[in-house]
Each structure stands twice: as C-alpha cells, then as structure tokens.
N, CA, C and O atoms as a GROMACS GRO file, in nm:
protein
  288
    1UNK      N    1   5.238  -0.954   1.483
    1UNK     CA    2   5.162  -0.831   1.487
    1UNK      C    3   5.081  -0.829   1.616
    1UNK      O    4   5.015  -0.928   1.646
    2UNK      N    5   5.083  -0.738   1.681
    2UNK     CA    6   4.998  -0.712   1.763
    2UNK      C    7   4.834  -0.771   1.772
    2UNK      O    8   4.789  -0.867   1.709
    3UNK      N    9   4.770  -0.696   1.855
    3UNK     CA   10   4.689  -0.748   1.865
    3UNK      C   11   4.588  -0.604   1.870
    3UNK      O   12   4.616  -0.518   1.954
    4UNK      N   13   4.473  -0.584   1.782
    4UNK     CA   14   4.456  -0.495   1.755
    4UNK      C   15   4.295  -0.416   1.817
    4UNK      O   16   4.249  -0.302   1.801
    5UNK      N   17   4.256  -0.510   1.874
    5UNK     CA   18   4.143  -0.464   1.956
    5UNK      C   19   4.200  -0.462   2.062
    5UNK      O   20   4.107  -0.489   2.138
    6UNK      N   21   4.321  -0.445   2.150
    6UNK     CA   22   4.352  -0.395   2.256
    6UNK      C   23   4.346  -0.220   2.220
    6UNK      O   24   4.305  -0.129   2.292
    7UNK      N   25   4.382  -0.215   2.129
    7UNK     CA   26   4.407  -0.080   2.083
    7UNK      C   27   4.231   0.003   2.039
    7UNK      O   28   4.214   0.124   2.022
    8UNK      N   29   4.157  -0.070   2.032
    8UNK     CA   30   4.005  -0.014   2.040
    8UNK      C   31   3.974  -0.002   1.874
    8UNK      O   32   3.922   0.104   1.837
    9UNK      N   33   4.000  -0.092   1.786
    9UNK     CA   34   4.006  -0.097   1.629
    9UNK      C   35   3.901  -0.184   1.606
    9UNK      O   36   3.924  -0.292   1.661
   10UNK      N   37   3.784  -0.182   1.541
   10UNK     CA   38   3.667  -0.236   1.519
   10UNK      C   39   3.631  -0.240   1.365
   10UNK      O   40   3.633  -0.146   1.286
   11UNK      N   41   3.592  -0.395   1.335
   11UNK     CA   42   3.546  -0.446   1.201
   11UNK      C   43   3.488  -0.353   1.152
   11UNK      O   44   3.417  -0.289   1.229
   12UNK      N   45   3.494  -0.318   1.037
   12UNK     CA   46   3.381  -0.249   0.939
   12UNK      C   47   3.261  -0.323   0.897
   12UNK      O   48   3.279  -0.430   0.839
   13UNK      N   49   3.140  -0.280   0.919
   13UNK     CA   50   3.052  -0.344   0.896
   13UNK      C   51   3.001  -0.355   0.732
   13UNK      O   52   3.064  -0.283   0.654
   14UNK      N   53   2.909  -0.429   0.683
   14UNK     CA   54   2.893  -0.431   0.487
   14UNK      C   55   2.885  -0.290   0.461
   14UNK      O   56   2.970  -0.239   0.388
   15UNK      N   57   2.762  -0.196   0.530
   15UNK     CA   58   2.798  -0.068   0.486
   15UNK      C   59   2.902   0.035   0.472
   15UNK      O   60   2.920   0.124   0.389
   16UNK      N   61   2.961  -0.001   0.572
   16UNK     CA   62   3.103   0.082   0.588
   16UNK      C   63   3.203   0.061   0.475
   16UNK      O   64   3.286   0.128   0.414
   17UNK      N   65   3.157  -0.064   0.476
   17UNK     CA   66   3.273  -0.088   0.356
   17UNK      C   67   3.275  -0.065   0.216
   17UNK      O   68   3.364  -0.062   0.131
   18UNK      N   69   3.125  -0.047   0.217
   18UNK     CA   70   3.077  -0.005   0.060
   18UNK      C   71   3.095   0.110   0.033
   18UNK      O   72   3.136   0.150  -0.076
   19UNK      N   73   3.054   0.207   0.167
   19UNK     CA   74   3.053   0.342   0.158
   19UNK      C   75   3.237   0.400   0.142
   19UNK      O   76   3.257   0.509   0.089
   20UNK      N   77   3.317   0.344   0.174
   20UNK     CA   78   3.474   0.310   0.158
   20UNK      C   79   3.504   0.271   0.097
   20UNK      O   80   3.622   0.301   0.086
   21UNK      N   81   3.481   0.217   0.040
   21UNK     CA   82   3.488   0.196  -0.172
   21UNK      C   83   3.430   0.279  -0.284
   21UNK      O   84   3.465   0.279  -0.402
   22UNK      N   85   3.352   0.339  -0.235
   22UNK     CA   86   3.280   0.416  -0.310
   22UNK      C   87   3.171   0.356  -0.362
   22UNK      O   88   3.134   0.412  -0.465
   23UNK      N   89   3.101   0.254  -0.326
   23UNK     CA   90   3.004   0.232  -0.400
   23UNK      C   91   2.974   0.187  -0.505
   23UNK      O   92   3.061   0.138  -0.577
   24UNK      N   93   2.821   0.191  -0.552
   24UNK     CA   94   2.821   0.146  -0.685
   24UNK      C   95   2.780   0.238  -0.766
   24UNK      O   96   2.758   0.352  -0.725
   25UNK      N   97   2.766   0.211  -0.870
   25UNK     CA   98   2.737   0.378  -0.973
   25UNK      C   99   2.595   0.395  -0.952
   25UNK      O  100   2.528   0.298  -0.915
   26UNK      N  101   2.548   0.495  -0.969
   26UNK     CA  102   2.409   0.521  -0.976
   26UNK      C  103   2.364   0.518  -1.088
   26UNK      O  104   2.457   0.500  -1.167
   27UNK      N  105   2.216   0.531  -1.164
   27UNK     CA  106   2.145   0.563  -1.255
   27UNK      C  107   2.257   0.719  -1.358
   27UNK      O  108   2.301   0.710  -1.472
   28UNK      N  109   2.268   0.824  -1.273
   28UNK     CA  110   2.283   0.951  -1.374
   28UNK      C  111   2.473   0.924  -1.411
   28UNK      O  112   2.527   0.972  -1.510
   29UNK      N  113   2.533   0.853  -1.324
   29UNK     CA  114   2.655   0.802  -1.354
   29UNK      C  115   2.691   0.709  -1.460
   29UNK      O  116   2.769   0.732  -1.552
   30UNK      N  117   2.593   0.544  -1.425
   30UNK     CA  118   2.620   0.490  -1.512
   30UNK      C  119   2.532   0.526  -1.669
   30UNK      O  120   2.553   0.454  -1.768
   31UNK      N  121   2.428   0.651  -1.675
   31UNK     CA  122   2.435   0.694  -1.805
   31UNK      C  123   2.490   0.774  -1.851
   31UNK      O  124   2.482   0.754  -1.972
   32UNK      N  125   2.565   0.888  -1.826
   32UNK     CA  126   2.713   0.950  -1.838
   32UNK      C  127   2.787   0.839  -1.882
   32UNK      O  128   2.807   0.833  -2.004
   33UNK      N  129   2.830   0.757  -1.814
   33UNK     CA  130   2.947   0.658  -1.876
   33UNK      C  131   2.905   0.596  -2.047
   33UNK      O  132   2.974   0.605  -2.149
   34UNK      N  133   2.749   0.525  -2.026
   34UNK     CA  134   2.719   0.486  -2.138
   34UNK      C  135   2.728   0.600  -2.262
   34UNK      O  136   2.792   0.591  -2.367
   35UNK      N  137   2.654   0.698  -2.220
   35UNK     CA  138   2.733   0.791  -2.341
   35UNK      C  139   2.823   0.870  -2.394
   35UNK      O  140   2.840   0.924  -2.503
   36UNK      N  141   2.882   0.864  -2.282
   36UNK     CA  142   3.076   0.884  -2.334
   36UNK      C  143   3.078   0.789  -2.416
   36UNK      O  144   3.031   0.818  -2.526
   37UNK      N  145   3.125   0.664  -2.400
   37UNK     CA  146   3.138   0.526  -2.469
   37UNK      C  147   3.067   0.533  -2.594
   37UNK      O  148   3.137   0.501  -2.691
   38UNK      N  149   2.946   0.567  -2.621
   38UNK     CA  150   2.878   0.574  -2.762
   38UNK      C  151   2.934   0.719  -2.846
   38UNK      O  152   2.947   0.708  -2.968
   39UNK      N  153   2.956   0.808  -2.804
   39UNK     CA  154   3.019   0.928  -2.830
   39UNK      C  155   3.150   0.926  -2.914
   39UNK      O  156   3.177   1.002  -3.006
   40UNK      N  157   3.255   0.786  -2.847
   40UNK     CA  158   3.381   0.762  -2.868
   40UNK      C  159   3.342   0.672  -2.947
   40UNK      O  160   3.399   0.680  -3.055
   41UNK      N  161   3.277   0.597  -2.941
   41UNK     CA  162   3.240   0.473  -3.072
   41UNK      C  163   3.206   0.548  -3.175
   41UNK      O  164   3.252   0.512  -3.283
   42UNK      N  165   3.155   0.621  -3.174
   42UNK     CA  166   3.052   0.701  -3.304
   42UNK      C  167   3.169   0.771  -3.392
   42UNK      O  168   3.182   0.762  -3.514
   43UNK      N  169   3.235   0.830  -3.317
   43UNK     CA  170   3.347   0.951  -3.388
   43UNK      C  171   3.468   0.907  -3.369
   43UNK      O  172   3.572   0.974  -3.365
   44UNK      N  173   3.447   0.738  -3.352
   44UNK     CA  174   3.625   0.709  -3.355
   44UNK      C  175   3.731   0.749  -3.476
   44UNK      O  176   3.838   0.808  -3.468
   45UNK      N  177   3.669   0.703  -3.577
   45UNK     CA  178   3.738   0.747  -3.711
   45UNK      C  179   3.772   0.902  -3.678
   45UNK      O  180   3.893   0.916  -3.658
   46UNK      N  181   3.689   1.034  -3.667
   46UNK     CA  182   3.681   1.106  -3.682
   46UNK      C  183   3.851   1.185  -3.594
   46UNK      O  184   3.930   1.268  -3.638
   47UNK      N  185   3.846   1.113  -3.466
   47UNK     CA  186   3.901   1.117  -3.345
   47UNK      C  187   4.006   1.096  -3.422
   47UNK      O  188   4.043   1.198  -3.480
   48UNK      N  189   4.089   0.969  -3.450
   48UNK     CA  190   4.149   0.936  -3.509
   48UNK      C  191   4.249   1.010  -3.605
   48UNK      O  192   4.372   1.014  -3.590
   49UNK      N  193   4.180   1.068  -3.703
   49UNK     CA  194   4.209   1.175  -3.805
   49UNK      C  195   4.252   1.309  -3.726
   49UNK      O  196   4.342   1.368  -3.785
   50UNK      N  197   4.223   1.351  -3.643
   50UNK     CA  198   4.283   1.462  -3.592
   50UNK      C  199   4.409   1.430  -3.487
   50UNK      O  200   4.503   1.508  -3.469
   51UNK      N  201   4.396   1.323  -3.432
   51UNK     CA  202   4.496   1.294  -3.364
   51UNK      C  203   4.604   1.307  -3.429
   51UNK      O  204   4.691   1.380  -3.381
   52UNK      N  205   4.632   1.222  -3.589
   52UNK     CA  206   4.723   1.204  -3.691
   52UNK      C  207   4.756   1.344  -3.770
   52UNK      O  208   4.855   1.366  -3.839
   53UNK      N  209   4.636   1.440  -3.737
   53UNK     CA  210   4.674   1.606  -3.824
   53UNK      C  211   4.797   1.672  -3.694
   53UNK      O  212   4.912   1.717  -3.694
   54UNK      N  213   4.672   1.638  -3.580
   54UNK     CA  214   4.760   1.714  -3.519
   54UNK      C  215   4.932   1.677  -3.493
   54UNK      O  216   5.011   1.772  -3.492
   55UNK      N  217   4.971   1.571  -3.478
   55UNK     CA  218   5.056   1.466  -3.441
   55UNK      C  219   5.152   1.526  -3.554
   55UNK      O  220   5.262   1.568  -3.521
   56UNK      N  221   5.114   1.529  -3.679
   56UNK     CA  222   5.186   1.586  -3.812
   56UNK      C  223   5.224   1.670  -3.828
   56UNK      O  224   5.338   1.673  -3.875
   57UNK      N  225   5.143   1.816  -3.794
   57UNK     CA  226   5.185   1.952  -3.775
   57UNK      C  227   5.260   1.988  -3.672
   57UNK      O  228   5.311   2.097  -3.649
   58UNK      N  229   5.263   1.874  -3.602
   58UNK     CA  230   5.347   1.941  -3.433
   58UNK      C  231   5.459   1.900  -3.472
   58UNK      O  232   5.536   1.948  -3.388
   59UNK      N  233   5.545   1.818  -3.576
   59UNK     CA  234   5.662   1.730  -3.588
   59UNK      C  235   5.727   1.802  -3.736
   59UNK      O  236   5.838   1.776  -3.781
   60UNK      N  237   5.597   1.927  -3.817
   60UNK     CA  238   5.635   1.977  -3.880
   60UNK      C  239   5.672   1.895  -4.003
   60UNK      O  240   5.779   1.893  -4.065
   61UNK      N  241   5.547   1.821  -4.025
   61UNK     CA  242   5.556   1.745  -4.171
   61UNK      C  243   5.410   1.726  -4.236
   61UNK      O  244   5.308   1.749  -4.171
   62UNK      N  245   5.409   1.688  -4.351
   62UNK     CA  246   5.310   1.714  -4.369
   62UNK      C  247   5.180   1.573  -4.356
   62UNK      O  248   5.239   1.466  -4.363
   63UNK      N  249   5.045   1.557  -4.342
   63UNK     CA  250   4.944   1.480  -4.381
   63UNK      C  251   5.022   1.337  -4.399
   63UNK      O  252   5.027   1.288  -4.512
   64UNK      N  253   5.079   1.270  -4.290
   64UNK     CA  254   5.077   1.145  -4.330
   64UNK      C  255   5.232   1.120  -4.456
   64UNK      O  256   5.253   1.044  -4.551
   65UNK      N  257   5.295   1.208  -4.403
   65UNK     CA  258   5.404   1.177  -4.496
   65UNK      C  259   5.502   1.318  -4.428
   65UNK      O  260   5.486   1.414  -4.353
   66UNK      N  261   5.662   1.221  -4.550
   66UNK     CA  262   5.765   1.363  -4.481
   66UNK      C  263   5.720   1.461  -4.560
   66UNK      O  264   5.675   1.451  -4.674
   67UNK      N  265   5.734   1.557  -4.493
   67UNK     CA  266   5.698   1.704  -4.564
   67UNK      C  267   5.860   1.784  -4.503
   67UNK      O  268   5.951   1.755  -4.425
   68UNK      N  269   5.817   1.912  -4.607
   68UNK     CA  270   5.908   2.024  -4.560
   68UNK      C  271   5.930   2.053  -4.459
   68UNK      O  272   5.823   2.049  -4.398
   69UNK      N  273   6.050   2.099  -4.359
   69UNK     CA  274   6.054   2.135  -4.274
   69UNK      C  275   6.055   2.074  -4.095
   69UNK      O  276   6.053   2.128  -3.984
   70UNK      N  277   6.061   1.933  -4.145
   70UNK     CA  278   6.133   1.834  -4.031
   70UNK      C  279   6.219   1.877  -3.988
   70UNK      O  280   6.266   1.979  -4.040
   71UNK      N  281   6.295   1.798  -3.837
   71UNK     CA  282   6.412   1.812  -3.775
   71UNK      C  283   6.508   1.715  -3.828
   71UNK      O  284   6.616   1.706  -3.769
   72UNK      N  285   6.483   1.628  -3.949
   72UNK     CA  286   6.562   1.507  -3.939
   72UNK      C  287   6.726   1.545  -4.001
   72UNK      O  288   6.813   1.458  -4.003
   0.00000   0.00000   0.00000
C-alpha cells in the first residue's frame, strides 16, 4: 500500500473520532431508551397476545387453533 501522507491524509484526533462514531448517548436519549425498554417489559404479555390474534386472522383461522376457512 502506498504511502498515505504523501497524499496529504491526516490522523483523526480523540475528538474526531468520537464525533465519527456518533458519540455517546446523552441524558434525553439514554432516557427514551430506558423507557421504551420498561414500556416493552410492562406489556410484554399484552404484546404478545395481539401478535398471535393478529398472526391468526391473517392465515384465516381461528384464536390459537384451526378454524374455518384456511388455505390448507
């Protein structure tokens, strides 16, 4: 490989590089995150149960069992 400061290419310094990563989370970020996470803990069950209604009615059967009107 070449040689790359002939070409005028210069180290990134600690800030540069942080700011090029994006950083670290802030205060109003990392409490957004924390309460997503408690949000999804709280109403997992709940979550859950609709996933499985919806999942059922789209396949055209019924609640957790075959129902009328499958493709099988």
């Amino acid at each position: 490989m070449k040689n790359l400061e002939n070409y005028g290419v210069q180290e990134l310094d600690a800030l540069e590089i942080k700011e090029t990563d994006g950083g670290d989370l802030g205060i109003g970020e990392a409490i957004a995150l924390a309460s997503a996470a408690i949000y999804v803990y709280d109403n997992w069950d709940e979550g859950v149960q609709h996933f499985w209604n919806g999942y059922y009615s789209s396949n055209g059967t019924s609640d957790f069992g075959v129902g009328a009107g499958g493709s099988w």
